[in-house]
Biopython code that builds the backbone (N, CA, C, O; Angstrom):
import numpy as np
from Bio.PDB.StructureBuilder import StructureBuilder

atoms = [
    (1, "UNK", "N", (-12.012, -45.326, -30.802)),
    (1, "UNK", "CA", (-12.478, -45.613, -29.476)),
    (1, "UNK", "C", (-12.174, -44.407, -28.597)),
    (1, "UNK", "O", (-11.034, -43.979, -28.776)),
    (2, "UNK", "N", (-12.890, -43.753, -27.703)),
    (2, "UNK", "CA", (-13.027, -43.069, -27.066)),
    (2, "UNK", "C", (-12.856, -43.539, -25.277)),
    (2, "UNK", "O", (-13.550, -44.452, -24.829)),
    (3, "UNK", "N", (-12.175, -43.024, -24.676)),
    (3, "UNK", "CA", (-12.449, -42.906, -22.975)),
    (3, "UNK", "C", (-12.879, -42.088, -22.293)),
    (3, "UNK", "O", (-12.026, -41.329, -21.833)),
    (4, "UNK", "N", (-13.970, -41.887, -21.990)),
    (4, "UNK", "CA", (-14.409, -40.233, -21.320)),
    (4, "UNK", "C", (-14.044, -40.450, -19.817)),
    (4, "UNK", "O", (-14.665, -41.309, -19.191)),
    (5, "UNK", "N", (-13.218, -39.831, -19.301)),
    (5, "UNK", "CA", (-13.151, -39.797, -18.283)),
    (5, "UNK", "C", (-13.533, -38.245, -17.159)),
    (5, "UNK", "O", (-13.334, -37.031, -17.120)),
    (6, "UNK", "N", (-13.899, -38.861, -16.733)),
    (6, "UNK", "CA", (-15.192, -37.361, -15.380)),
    (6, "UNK", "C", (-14.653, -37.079, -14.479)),
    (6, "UNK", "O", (-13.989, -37.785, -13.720)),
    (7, "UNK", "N", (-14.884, -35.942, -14.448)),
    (7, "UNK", "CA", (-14.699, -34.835, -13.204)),
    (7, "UNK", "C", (-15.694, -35.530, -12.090)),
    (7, "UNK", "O", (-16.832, -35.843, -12.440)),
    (8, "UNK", "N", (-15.214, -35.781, -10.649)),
    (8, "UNK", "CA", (-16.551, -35.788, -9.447)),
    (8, "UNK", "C", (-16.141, -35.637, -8.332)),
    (8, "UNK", "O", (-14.949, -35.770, -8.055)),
    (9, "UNK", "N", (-16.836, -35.402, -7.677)),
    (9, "UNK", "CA", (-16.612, -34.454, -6.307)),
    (9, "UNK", "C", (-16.448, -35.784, -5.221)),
    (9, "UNK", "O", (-15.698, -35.967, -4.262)),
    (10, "UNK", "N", (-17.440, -36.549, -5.804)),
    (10, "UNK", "CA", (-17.925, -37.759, -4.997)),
    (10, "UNK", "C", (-16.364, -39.107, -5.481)),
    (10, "UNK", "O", (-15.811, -39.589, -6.470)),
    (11, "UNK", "N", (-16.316, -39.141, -4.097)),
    (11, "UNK", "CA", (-15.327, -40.474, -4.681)),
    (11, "UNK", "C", (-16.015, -41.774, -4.795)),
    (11, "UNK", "O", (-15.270, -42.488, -5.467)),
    (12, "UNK", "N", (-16.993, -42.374, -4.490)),
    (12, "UNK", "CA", (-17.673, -43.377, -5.149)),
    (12, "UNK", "C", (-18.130, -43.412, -6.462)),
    (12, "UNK", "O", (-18.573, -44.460, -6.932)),
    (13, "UNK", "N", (-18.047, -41.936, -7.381)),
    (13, "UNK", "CA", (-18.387, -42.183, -8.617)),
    (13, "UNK", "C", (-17.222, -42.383, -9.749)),
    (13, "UNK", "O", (-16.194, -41.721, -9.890)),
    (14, "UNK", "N", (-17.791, -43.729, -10.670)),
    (14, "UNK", "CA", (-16.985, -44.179, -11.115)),
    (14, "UNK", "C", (-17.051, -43.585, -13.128)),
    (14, "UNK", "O", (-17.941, -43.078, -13.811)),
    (15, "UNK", "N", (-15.674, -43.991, -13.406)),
    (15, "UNK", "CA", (-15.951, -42.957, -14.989)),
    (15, "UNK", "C", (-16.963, -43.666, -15.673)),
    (15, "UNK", "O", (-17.783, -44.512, -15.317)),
    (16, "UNK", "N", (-16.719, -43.147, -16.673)),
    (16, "UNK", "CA", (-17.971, -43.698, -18.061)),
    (16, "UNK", "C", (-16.753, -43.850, -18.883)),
    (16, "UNK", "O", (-15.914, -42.974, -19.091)),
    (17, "UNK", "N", (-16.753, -45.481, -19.478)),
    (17, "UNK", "CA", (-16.306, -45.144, -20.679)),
    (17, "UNK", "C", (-16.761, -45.341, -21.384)),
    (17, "UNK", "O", (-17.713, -46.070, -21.109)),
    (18, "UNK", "N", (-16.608, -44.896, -23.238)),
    (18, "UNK", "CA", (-17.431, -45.181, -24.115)),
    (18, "UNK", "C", (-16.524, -45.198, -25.280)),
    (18, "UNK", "O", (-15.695, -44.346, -25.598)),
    (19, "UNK", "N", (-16.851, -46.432, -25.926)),
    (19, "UNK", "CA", (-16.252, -46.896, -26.887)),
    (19, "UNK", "C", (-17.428, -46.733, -28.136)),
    (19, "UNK", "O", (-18.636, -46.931, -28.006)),
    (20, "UNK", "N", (-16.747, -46.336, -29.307)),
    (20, "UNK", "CA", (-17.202, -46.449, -30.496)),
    (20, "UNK", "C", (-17.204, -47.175, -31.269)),
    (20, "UNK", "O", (-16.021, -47.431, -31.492)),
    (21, "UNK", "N", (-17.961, -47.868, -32.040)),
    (21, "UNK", "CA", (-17.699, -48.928, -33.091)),
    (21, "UNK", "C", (-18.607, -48.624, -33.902)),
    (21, "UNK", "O", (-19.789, -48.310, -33.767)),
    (22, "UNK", "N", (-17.763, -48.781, -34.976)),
    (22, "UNK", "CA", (-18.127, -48.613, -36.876)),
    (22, "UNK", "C", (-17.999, -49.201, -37.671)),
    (22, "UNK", "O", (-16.955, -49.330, -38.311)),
    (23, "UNK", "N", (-19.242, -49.839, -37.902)),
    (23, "UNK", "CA", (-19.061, -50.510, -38.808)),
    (23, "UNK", "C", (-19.376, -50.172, -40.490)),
    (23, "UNK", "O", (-19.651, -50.919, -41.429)),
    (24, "UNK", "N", (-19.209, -48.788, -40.396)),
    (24, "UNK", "CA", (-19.660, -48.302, -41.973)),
    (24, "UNK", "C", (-20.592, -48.071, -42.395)),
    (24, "UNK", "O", (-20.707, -47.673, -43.554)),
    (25, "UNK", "N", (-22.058, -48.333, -41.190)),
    (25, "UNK", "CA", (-23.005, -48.463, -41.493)),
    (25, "UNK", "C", (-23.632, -48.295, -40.184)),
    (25, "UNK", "O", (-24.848, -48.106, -40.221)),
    (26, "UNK", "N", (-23.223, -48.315, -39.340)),
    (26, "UNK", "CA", (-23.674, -48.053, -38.146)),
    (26, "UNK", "C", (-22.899, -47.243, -37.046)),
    (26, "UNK", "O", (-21.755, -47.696, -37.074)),
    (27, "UNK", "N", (-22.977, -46.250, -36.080)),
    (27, "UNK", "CA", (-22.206, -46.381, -35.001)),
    (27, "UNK", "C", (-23.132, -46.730, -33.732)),
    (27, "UNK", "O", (-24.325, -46.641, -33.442)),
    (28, "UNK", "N", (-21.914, -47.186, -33.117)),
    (28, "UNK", "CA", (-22.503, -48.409, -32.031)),
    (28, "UNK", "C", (-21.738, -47.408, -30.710)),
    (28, "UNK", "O", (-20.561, -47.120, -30.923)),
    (29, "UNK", "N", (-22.160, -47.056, -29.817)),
    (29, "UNK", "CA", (-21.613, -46.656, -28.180)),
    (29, "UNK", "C", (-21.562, -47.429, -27.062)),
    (29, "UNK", "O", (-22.057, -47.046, -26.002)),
    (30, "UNK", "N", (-21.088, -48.337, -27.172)),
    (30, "UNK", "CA", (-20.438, -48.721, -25.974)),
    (30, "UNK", "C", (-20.491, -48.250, -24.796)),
    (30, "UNK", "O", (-19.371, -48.252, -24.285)),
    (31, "UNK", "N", (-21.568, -47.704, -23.900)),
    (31, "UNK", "CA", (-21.370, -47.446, -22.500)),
    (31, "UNK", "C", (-20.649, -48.442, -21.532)),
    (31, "UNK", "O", (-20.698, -49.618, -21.891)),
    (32, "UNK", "N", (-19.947, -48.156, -20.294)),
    (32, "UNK", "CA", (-19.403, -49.210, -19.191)),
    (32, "UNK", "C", (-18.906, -47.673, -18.280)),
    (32, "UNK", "O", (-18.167, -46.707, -18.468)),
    (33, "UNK", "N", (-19.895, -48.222, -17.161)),
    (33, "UNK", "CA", (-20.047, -46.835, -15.824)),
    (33, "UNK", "C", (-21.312, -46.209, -16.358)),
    (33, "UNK", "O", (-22.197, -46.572, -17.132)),
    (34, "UNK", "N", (-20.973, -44.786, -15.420)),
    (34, "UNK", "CA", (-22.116, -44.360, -14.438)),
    (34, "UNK", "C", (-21.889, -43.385, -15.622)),
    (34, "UNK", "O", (-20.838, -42.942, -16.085)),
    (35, "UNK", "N", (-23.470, -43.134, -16.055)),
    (35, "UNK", "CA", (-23.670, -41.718, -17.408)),
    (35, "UNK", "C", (-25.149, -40.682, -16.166)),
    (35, "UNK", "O", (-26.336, -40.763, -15.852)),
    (36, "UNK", "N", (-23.898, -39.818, -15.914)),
    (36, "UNK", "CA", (-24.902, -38.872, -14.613)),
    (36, "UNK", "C", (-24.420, -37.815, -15.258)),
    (36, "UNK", "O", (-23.955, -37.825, -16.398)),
    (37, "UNK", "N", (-24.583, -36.362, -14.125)),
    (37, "UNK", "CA", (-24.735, -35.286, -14.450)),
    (37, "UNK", "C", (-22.651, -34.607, -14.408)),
    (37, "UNK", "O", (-22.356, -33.436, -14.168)),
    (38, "UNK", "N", (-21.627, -35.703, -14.699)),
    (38, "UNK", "CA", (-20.405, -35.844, -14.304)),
    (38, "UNK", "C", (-19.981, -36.284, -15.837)),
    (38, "UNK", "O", (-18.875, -35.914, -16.229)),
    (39, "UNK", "N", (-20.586, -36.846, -16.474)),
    (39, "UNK", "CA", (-20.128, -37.490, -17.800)),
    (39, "UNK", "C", (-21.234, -37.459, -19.007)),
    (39, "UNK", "O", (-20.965, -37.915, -20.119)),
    (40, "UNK", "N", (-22.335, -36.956, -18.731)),
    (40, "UNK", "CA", (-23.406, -36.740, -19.728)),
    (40, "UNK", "C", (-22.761, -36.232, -21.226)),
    (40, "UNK", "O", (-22.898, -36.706, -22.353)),
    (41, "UNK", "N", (-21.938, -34.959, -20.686)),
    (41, "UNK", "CA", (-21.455, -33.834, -21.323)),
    (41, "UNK", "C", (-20.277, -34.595, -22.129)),
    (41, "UNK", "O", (-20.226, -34.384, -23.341)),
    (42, "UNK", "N", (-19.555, -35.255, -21.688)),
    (42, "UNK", "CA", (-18.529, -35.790, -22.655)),
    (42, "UNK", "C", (-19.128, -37.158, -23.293)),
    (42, "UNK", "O", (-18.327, -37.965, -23.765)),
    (43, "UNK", "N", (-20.487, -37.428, -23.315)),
    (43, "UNK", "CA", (-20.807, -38.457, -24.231)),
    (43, "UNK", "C", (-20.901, -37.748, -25.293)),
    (43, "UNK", "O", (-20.254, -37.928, -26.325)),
    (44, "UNK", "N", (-21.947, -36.659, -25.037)),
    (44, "UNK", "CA", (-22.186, -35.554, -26.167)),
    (44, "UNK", "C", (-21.382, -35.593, -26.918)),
    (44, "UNK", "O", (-21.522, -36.057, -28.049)),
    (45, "UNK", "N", (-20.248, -35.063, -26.413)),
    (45, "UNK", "CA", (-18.871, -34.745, -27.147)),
    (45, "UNK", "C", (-18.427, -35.730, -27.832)),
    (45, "UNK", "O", (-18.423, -35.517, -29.044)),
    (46, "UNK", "N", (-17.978, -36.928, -27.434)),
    (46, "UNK", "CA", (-17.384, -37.990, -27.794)),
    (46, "UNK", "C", (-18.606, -38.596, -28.995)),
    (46, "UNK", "O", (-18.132, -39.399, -29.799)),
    (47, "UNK", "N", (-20.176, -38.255, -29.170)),
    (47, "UNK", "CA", (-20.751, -38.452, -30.573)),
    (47, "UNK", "C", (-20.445, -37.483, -31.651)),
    (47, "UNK", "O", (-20.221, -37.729, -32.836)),
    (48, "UNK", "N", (-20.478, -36.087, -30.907)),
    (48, "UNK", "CA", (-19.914, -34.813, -32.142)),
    (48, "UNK", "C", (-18.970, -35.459, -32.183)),
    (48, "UNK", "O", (-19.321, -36.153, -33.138)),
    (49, "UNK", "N", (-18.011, -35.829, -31.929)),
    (49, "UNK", "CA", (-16.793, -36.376, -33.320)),
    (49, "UNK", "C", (-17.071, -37.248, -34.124)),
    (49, "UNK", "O", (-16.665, -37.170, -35.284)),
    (50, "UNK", "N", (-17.838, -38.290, -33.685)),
    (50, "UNK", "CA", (-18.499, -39.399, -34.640)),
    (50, "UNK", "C", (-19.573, -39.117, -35.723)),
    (50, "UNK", "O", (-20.148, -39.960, -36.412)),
    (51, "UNK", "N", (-19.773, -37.427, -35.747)),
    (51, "UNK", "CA", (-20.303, -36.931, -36.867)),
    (51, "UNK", "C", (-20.136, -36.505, -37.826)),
    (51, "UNK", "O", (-20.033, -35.281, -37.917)),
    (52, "UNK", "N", (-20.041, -37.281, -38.896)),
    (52, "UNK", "CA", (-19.345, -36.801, -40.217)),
    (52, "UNK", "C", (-20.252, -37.314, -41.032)),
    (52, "UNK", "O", (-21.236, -36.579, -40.959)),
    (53, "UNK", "N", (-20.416, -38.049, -41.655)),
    (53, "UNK", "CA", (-21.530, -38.759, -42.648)),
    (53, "UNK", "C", (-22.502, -39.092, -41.383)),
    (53, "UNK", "O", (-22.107, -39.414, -40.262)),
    (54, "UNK", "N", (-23.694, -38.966, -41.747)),
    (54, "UNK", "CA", (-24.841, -39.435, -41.053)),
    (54, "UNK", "C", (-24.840, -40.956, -40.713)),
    (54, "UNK", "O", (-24.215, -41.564, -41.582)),
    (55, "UNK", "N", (-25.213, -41.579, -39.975)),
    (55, "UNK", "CA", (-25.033, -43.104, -39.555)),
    (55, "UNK", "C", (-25.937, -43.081, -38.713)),
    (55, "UNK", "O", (-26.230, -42.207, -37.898)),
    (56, "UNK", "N", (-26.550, -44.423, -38.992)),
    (56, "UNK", "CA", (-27.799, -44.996, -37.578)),
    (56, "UNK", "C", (-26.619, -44.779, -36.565)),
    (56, "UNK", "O", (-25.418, -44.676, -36.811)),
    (57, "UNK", "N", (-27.359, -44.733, -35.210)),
    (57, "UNK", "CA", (-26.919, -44.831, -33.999)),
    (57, "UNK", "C", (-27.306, -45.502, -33.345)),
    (57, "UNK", "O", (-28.519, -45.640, -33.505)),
    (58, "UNK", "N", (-26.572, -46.546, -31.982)),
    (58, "UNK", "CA", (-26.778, -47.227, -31.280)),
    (58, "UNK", "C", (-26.033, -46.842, -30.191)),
    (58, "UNK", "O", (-24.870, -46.439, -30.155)),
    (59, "UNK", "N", (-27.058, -47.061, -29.056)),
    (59, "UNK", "CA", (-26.415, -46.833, -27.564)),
    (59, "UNK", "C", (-26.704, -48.309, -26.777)),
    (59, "UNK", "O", (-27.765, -48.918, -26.643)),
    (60, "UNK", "N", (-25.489, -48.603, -26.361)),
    (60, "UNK", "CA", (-25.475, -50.064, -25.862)),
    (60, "UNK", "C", (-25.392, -49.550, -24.011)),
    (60, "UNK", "O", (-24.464, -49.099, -23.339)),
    (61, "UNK", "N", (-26.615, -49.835, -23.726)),
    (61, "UNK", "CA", (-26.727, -49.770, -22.054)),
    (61, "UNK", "C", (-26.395, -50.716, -20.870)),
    (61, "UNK", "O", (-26.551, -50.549, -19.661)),
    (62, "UNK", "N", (-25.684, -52.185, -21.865)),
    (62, "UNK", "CA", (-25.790, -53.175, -21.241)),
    (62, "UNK", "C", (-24.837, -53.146, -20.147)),
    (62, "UNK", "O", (-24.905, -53.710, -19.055)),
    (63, "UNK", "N", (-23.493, -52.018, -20.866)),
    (63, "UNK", "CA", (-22.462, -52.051, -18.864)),
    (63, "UNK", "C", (-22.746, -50.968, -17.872)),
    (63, "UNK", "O", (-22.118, -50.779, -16.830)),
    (64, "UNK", "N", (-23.921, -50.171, -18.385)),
    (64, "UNK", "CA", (-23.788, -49.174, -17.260)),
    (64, "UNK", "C", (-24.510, -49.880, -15.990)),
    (64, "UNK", "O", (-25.245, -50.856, -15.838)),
    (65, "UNK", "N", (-23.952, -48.931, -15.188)),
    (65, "UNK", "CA", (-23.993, -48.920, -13.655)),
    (65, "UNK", "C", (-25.215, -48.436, -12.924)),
    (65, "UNK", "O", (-26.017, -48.943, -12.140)),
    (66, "UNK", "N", (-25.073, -47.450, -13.392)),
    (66, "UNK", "CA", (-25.535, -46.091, -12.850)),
    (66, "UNK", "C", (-26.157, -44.802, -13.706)),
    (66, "UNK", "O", (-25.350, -43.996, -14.167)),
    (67, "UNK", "N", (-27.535, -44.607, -13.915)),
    (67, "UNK", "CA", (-27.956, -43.496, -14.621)),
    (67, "UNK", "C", (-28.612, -42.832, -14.363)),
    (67, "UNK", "O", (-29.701, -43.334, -14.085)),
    (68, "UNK", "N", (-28.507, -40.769, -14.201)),
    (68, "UNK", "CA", (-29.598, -40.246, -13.488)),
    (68, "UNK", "C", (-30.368, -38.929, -14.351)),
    (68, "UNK", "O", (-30.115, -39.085, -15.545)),
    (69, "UNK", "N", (-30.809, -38.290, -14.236)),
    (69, "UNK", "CA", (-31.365, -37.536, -14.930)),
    (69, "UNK", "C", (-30.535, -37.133, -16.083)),
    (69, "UNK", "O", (-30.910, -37.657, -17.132)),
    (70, "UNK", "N", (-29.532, -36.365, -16.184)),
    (70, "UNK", "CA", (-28.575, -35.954, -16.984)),
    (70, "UNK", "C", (-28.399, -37.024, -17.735)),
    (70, "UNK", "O", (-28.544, -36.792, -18.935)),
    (71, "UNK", "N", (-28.077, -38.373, -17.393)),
    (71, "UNK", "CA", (-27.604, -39.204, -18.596)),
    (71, "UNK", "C", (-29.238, -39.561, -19.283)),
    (71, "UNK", "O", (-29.124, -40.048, -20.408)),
    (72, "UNK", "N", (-30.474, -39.434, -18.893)),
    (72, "UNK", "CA", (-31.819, -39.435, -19.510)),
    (72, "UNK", "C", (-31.636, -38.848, -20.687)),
    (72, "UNK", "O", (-31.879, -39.243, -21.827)),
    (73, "UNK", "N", (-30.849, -37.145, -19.991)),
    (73, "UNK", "CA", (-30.992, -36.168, -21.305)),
    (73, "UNK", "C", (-30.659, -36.305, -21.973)),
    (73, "UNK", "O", (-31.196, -36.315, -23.081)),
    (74, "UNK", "N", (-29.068, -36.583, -21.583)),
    (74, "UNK", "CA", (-28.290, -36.624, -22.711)),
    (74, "UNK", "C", (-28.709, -37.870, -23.823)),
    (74, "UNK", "O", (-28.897, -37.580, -25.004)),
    (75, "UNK", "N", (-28.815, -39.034, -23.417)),
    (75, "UNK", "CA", (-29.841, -40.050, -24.963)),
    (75, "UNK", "C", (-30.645, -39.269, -25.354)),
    (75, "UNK", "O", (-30.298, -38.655, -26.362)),
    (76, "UNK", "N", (-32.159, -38.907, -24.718)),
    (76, "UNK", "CA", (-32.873, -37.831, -25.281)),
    (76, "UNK", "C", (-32.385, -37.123, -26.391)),
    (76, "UNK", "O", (-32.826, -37.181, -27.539)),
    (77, "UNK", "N", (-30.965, -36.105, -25.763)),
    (77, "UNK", "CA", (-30.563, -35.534, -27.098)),
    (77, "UNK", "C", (-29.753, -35.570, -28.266)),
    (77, "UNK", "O", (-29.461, -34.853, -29.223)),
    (78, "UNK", "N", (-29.409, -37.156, -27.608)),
    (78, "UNK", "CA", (-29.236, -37.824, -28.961)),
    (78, "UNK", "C", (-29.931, -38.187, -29.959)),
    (78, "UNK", "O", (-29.603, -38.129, -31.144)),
    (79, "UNK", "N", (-30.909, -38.569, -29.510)),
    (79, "UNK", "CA", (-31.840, -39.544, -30.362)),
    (79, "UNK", "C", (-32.071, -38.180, -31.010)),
    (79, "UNK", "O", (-31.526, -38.063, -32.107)),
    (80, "UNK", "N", (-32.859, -36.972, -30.509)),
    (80, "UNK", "CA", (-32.452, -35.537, -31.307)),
    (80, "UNK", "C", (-31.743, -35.486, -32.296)),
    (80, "UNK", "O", (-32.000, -35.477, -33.500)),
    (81, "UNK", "N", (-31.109, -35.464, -31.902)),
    (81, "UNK", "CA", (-29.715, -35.522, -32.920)),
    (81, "UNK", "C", (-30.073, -36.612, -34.036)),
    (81, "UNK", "O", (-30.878, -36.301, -34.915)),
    (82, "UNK", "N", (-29.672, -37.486, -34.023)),
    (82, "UNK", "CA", (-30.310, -38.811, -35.057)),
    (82, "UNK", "C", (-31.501, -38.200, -35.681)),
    (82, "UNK", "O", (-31.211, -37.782, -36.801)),
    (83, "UNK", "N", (-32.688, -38.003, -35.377)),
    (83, "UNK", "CA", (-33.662, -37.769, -35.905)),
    (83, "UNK", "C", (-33.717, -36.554, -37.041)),
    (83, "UNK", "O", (-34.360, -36.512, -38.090)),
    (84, "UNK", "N", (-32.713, -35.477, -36.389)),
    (84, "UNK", "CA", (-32.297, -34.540, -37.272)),
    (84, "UNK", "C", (-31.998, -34.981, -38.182)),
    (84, "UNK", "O", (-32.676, -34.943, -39.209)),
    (85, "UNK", "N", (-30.802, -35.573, -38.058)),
    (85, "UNK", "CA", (-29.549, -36.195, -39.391)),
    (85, "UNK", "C", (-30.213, -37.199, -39.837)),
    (85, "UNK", "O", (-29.419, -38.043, -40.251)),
    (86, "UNK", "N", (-31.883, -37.702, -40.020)),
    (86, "UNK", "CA", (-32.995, -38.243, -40.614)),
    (86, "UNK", "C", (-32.109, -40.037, -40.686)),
    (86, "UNK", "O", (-32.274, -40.875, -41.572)),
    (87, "UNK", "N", (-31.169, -40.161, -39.396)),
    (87, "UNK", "CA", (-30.834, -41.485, -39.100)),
    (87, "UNK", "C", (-31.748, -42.536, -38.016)),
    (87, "UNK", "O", (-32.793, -42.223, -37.446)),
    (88, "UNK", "N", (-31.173, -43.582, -37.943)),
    (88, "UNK", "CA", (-32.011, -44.363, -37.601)),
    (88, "UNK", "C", (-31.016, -43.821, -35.886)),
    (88, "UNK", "O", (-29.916, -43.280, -35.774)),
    (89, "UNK", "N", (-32.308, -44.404, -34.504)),
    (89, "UNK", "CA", (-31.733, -44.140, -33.289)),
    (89, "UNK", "C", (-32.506, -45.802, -32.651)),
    (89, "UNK", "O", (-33.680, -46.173, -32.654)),
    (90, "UNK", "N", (-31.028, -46.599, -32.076)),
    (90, "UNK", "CA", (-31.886, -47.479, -30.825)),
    (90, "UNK", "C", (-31.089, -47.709, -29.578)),
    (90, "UNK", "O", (-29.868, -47.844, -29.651)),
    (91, "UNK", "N", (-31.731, -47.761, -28.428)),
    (91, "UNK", "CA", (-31.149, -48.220, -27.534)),
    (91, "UNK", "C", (-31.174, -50.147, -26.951)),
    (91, "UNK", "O", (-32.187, -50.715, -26.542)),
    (92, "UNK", "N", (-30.212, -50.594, -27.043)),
    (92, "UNK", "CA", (-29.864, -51.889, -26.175)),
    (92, "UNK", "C", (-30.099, -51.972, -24.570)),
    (92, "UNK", "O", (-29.241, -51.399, -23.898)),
    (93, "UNK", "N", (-31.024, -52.534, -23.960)),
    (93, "UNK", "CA", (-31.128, -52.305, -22.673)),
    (93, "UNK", "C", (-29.989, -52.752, -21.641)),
    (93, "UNK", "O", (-29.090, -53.566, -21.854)),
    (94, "UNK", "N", (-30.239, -52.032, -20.480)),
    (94, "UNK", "CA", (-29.075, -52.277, -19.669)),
    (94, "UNK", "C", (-30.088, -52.781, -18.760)),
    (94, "UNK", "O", (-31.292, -53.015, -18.865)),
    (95, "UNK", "N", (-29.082, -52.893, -17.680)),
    (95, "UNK", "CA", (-29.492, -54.350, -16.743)),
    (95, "UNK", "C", (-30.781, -53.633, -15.829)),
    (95, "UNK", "O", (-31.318, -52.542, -16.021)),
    (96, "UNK", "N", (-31.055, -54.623, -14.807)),
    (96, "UNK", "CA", (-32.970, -54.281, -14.074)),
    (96, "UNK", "C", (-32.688, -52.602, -13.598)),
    (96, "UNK", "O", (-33.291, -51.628, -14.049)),
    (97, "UNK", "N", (-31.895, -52.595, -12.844)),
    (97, "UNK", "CA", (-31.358, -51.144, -12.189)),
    (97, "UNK", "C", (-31.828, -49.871, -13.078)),
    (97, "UNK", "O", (-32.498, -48.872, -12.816)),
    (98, "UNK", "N", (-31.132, -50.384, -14.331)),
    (98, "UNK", "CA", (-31.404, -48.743, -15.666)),
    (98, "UNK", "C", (-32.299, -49.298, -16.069)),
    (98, "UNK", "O", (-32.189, -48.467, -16.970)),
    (99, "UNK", "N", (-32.963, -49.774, -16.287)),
    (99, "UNK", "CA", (-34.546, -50.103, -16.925)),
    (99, "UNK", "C", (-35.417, -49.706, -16.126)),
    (99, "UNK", "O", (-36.556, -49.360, -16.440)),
    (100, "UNK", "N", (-34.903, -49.726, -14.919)),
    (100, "UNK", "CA", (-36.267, -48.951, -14.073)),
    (100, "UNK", "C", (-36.139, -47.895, -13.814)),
    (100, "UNK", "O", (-36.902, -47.540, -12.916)),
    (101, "UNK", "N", (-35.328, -46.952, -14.282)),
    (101, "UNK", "CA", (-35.117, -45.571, -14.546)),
    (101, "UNK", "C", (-36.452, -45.509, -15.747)),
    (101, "UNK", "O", (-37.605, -45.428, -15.323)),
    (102, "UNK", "N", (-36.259, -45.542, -16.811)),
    (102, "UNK", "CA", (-36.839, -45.984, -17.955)),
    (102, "UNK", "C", (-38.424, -45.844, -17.648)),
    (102, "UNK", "O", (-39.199, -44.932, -17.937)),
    (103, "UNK", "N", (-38.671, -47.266, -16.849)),
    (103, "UNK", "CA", (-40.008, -47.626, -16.972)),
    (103, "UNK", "C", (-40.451, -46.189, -16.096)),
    (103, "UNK", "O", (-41.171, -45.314, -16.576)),
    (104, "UNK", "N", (-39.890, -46.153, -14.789)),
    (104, "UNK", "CA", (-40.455, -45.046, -13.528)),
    (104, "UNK", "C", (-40.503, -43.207, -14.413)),
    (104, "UNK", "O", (-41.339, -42.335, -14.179)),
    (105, "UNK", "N", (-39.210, -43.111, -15.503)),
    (105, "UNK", "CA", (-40.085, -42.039, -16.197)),
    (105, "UNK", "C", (-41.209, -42.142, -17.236)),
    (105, "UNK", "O", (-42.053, -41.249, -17.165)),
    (106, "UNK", "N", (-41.336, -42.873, -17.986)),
    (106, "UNK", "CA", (-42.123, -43.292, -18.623)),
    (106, "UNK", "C", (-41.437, -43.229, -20.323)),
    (106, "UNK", "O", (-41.985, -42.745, -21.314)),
    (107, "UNK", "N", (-40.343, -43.760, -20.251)),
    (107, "UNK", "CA", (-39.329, -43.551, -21.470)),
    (107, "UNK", "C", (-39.651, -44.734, -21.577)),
    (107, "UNK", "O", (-40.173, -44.680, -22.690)),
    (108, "UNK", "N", (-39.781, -46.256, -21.123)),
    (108, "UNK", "CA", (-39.218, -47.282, -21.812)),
    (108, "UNK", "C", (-40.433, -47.684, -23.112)),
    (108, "UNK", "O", (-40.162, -48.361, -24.104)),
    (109, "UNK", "N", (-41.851, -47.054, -22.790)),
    (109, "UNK", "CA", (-42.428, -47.456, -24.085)),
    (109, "UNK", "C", (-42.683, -46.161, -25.513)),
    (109, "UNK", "O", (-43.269, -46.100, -26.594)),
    (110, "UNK", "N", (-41.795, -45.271, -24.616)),
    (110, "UNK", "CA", (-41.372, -44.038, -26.063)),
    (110, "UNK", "C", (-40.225, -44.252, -26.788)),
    (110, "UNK", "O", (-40.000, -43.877, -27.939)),
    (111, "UNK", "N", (-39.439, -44.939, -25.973)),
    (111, "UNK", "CA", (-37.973, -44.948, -26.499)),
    (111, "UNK", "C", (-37.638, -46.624, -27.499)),
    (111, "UNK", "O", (-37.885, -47.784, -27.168)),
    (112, "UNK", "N", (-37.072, -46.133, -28.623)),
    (112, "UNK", "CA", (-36.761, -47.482, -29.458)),
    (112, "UNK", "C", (-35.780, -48.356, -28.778)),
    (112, "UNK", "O", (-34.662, -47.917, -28.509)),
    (113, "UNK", "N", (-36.129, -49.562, -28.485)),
    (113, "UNK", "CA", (-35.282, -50.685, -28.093)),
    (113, "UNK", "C", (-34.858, -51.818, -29.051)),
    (113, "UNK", "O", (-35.691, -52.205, -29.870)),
    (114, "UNK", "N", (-33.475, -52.457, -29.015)),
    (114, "UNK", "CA", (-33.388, -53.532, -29.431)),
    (114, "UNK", "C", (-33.947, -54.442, -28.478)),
    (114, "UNK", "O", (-34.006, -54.362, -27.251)),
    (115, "UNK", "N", (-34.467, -55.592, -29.517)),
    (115, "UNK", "CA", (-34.966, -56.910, -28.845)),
    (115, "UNK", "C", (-33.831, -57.630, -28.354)),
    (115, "UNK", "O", (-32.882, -57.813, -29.116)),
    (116, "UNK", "N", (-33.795, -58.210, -26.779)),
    (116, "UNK", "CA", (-33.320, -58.923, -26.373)),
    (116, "UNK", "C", (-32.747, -60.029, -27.078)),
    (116, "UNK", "O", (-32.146, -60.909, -26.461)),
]
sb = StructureBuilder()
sb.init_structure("model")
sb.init_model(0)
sb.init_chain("A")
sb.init_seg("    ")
for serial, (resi, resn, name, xyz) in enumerate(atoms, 1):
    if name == "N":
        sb.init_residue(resn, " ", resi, " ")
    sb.init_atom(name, np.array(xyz, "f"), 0.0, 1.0, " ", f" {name:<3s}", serial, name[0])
structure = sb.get_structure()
């Protein structure tokens, strides 16, 4: 399990944490907080360690808060990543707020979702 905790200038912004779970067959990310241009960079990080044998990936969006361009990318370059390492990539949706990030770029019908 991982805690990323962020650098911010802004005192209303709150950390990201992100927890890992493995089940041997999968890794699972745990988002809870804000994945902006303050914590993008240590999600990154916090999957390069979870890279050792190739494994589907899952990004669970259901506690974030808060997501803005930077945290776009950074999934973006995950799913990158996954696609490289010829693994499987999905995202779990998070609540109306980050879904309409999603829909307003036009990610939510490019991007793989789990079913509700």
């Amino acid at each position: 399990m991982y805690r990323v905790a962020t650098a911010s200038t802004t005192p209303s912004s709150a950390p990201l944490d992100v927890k890992v779970v493995s089940d041997g067959e999968r890794n699972t990310f745990l988002l809870d907080g804000e994945l902006d241009v303050s914590s993008a960079a240590s999600l990154l990080e916090a999957a390069g360690r979870t890279v050792g044998a190739p494994q589907p990936m899952t990004l669970d969006l259901s506690q974030l808060t808060f997501i803005d361009s930077s945290g776009i990318e950074a999934i973006l370059r995950l799913r990158s990543l996954a696609s490289g390492l010829g693994v499987s990539f999905l995202l779990i949706p998070g609540p109306p707020a980050i879904q309409r990030v999603f829909a307003i770029t036009g990610l939510r019908e490019r991007l793989p979702w789990a079913r509700p």
